[in-house]
C-alpha positions as CSV (number, residue, x, y, z in Angstrom):
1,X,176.5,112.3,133.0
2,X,177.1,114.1,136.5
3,X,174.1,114.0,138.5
4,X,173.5,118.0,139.2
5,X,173.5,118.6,135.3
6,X,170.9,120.9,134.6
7,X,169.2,118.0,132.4
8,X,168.5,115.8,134.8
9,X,165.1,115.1,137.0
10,X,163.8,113.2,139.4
11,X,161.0,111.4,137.6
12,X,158.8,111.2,140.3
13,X,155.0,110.1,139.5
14,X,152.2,111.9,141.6
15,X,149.0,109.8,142.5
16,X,146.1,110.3,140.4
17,X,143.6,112.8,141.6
18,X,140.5,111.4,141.6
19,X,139.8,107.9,139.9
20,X,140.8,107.0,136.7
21,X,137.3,107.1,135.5
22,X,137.0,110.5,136.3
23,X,139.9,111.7,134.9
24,X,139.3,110.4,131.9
25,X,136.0,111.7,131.6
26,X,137.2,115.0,132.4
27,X,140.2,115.4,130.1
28,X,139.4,113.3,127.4
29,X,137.4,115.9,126.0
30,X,140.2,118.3,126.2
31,X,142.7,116.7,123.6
32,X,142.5,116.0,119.9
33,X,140.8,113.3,118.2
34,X,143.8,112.2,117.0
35,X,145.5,112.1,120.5
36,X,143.0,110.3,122.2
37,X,143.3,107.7,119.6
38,X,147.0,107.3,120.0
39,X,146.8,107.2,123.8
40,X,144.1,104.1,123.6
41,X,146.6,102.2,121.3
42,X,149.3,102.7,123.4
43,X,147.2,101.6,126.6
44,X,146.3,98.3,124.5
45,X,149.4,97.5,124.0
46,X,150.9,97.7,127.6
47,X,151.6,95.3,129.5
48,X,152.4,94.7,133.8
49,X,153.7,91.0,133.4
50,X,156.9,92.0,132.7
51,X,158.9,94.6,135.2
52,X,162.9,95.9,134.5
53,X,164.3,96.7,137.9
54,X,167.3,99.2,138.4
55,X,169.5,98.6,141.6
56,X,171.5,101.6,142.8
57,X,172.2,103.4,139.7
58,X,174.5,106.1,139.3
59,X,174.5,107.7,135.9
60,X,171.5,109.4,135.3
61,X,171.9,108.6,131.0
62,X,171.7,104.6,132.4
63,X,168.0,105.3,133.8
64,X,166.8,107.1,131.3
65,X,167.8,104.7,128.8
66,X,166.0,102.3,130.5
67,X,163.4,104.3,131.5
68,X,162.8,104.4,127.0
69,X,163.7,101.2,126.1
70,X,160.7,99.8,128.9
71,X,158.3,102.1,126.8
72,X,159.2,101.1,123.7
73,X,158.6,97.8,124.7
74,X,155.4,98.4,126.6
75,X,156.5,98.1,130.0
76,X,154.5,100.2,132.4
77,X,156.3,99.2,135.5
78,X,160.1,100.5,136.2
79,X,160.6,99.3,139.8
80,X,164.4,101.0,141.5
81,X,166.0,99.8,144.3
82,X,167.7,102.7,145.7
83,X,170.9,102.5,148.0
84,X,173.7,105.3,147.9
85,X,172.1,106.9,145.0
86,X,168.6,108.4,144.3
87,X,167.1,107.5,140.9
88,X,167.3,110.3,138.5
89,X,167.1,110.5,135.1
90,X,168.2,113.1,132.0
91,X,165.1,114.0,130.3
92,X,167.2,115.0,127.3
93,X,167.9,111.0,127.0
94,X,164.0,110.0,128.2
95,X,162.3,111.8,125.5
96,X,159.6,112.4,127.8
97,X,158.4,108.8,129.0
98,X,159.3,109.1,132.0
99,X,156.0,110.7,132.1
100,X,154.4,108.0,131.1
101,X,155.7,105.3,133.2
102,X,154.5,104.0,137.0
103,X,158.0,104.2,138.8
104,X,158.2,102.0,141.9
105,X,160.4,103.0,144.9
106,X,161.9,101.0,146.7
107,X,164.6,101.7,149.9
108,X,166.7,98.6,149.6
109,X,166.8,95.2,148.1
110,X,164.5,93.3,150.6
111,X,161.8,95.4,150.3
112,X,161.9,94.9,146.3
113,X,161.6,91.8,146.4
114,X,159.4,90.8,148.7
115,X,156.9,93.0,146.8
116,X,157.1,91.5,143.7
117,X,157.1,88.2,145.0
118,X,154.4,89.0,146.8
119,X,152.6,90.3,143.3
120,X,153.5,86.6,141.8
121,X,156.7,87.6,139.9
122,X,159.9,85.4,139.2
123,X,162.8,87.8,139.4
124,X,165.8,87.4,137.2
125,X,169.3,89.0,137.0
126,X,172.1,88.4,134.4
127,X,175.5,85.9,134.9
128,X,177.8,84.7,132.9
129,X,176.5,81.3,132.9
130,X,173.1,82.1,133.3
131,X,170.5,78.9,133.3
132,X,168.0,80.6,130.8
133,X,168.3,82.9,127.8
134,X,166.4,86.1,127.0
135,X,164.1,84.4,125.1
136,X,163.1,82.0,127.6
137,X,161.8,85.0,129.7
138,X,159.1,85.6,127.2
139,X,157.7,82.0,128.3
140,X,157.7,83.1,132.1
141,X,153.9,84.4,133.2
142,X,155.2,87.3,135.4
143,X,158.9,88.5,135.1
144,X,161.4,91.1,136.6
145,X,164.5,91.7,135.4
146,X,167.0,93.2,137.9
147,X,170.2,95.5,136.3
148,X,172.5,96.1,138.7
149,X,174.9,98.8,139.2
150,X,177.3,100.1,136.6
151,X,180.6,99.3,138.4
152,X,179.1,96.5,141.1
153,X,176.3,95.2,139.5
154,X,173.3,93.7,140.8
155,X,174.1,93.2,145.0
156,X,174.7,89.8,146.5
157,X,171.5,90.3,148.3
158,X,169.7,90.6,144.8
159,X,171.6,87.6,143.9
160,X,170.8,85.4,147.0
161,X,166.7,86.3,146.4
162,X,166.0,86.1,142.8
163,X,164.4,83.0,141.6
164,X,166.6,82.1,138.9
165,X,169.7,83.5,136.3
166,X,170.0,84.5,132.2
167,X,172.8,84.7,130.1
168,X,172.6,87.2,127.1
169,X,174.7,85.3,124.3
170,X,177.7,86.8,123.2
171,X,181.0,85.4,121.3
172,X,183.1,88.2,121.2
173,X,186.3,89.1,123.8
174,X,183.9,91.1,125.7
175,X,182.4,89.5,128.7
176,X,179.8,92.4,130.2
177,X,177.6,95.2,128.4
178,X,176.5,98.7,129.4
179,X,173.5,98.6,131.2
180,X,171.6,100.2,128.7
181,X,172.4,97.9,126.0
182,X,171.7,94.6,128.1
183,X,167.9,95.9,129.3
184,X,167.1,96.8,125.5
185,X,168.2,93.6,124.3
186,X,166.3,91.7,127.1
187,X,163.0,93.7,127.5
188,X,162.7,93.1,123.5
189,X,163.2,89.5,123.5
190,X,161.3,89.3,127.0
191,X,158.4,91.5,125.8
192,X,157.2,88.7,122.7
193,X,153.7,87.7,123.2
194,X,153.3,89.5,126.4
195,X,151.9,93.2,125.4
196,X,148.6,94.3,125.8
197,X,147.8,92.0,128.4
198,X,146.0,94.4,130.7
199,X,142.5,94.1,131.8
200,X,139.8,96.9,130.9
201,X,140.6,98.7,134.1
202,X,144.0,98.4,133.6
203,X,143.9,100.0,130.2
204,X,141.5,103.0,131.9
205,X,144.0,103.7,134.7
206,X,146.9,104.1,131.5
207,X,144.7,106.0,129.9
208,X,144.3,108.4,132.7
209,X,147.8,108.9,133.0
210,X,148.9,109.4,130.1
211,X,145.7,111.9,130.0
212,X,147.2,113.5,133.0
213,X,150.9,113.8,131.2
214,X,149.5,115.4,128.1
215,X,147.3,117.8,129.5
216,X,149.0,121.7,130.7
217,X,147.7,122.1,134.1
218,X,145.5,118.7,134.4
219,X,145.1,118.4,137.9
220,X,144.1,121.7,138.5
221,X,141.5,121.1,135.7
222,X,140.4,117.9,137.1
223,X,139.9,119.4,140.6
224,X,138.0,122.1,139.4
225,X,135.7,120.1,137.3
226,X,134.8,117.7,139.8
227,X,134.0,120.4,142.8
228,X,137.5,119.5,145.1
C-alpha cells in the first residue's frame, strides 16, 4: 500500500488529560451499560509482559496488521523503531485498534532497546536457526519481539542487542514469511498464560483509554467537567 493513500494515518496516541481516575469517572457515565462492560473485560484481559516491536517499516498494511493481531492477542504495548520511514498505518486494515493501543516511539534501534531493557524485558527477533521456538516465549516473564523490515529485516544493530533468537517451524520450500503472518503466529503462541496480568491501576489506566477512544469529543468533555 503506498504511504500517501488516503487510508492511511499516523496513529499517534495523545497523553491522557487528567488522571485515569478522573477520566473514568467522568466518562464512564457517558457510555452504555453494555459498553462499559465490554471495556472492563477487555482491560482484564490485557497484558504489558509481552511487547511486538516494528523496525523501520514501510508498508503501511504491515503495521496495521500488527497493530490487530497485538489486540487480538491482548497486547497493549506496540513499541516502533523508526529509521527512513515514519510509522503509519491504514485504518481500513486496523479496524480501529489503533485506537486502543499505547504506541511507543522510538528514533533508532539504541534507544529501543535500552528502554525495554531498562523495563526488565528480554528482546527477541526471528532466524533461521533460532535457539527457542514460539512457544518457548510464552515461558519468558517479560518479552519483545522485534519484526524487522520487509525487504532488510530486523538491523544488525537489533541483532547485535537482543538477548536471544526464535525460529518459527516450517517444512515447506519457503524459508521467510510476510511480516504480518510471522507476528500473528508468534504473539498467539507467545500470548498463552500471559493475559490479564495487569495490576488494578493498570487495568484503570486501559480503561480510561479506551474510555477516551469511544467517547465523540472526550477531552473536551473531560476538561470541562473537571474546571480546566
Amino acid at each position: 500500500m503506498r504511504r500517501h493513500h488516503p487510508n492511511v494515518v499516523d496513529p499517534a496516541i495523545a497523553p491522557l488529560p487528567a488522571s485515569a481516575d478522573d477520566v473514568v469517572r467522568v466518562l464512564g457515565p457517558v457510555v452504555t451499560e453494555a459498553r462499559r462492560a465490554r471495556i472492563d473485560a477487555v482491560a482484564s484481559l490485557r497484558t504489558r509482559s509481552l511487547v511486538p516491536v516494528l523496525e523501520d517499516l514501510a508498508d503501511p498494511h504491515n503495521g496495521a496488521a500488527v497493530m490487530r493481531t497485538a489486540d487480538a492477542f491482548g497486547c497493549q504495548e506496540v513499541h516502533v523503531i523508526e529509521d527512513r520511514h515514519r510509522f503509519v498505518v491504514s485504518h481500513r486494515i486496523t479496524r480501529g485498534t489503533h485506537h486502543w493501543l499505547d504506541l511507543v516511539r522510538h528514533q533508532g534501534p539504541a534507544a529501543c532497546m535500552d528502554h525495554l531493557h531498562a523495563r526488565g524485558f528480554e528482546v527477541f527477533v526471528a532466524a533461521m536457526d533460532g535457539e527457542l521456538g514460539p512457544d518457548d516465549l510464552a515461558r519468558r516473564p517479560k518479552v519483545a519481539v522485534v519484526f524487522g523490515n520487509e525487504h532488510k529485516g530486523a538491523s544488525d544493530e537489533v541483532r547485535r542487542r537482543v538477548d536471544g533468537t526464535y525460529r518459527i517451524p516450517m517444512v515447506g520450500f519457503v524459508e521467510s514469511l510476510n511480516v504480518s503472518v510471522a507476528s500473528a503466529i508468534t504473539l498467539h503462541a507467545a500470548s498463552q498464560g500471559r493475559r490479564g496480568d495487569l495490576d488494578e491501576q493498570g487495568r484503570q489506566e486501559v480503561r480510561a483509554r479506551f474510555l477516551l477512544a469511544s467517547v465523540r469529543d472526550a477531552e473536551r468533555i473531560v476538561r470541562d467537567a473537571l474546571g480546566r
